[in-house]
C-alpha positions, 0 to 999 in steps of 0.5 A: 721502154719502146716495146711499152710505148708502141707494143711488141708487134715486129716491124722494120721500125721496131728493128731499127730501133731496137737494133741500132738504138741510135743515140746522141745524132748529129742533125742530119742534112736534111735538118732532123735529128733521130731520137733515141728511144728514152727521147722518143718514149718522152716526146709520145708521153709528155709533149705535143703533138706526140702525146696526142698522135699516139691515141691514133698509133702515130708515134714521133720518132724524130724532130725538125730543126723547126722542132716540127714531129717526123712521125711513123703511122703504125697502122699503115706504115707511112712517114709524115711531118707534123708541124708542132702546132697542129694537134693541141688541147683547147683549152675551153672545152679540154678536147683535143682538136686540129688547129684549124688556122694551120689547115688550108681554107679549102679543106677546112670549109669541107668541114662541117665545123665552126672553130677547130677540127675534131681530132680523129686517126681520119682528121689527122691523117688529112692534115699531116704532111706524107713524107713516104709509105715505109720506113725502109724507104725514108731511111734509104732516101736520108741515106742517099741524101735525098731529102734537103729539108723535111720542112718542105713537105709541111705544105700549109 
């Protein structure tokens, strides 16, 4: 199931996963829970924002207590936060778009749009939250308990 969701390129992500398998996780102190990989394949296929981030090789692999996405950027390794309501269908045009009322008014008059952003692997990568570079080191910090809320990093 994984290797259909994210392929078969080897990683420390895929390791973990396909290693550990981790399943039925208390929520940990830093207020996320880690999804197994029958939960993950369902959260990048069926519900927002991870069906959406996927297009762009972002893939939700773990949720807030505030159900907000912890996501793994395969293109370049980075773990961000996501808040659930960034990344929605509009419902007029039926594209995807970045909901501009979740942007900061600085970033977002940069924009050359009136009404929400376009969503790009370029656009969302601005708008998410940066949590770390590696996987590796996002779980060796959960480890050392240095995280008290991913929530925090949402920066809206």
């Amino acid at each position: 199931m994984l290797i259909n969701l994210l392929g078969n390129e080897q990683n420390e992500f895929m390791d973990f996963y396909l290693n550990f398998q981790p399943s039925d996780l208390p929520r940990l102190a830093c207020n996320c829970t880690f999804l197994d990989i029958k939960a993950m394949v369902e959260e990048n296929t069926d519900f927002e924002p991870g069906c959406y981030l996927r297009k762009c090789g972002i893939y939700t692999f773990a949720l807030t207590i505030g159900g907000n996405a912890v996501c793994i950027d395969t293109n370049s390794g980075n773990i961000y936060i996501c808040d659930h309501g960034l990344v929605m269908q509009d419902f007029d045009t039926d594209d995807i778009v970045i909901n501009s009322g979740l942007v900061p008014c600085d970033v977002y008059n940069s924009f050359d749009v009136s009404g929400e952003i376009p969503f790009s692997y370029e656009n969302i990568i601005i708008y998410m939250d940066k949590i770390e570079d590696s996987f590796i080191t996002f779980i060796e910090n959960i480890a050392d308990g240095k995280y008290m809320d991913l929530e925090k990093f949402i920066t809206y």
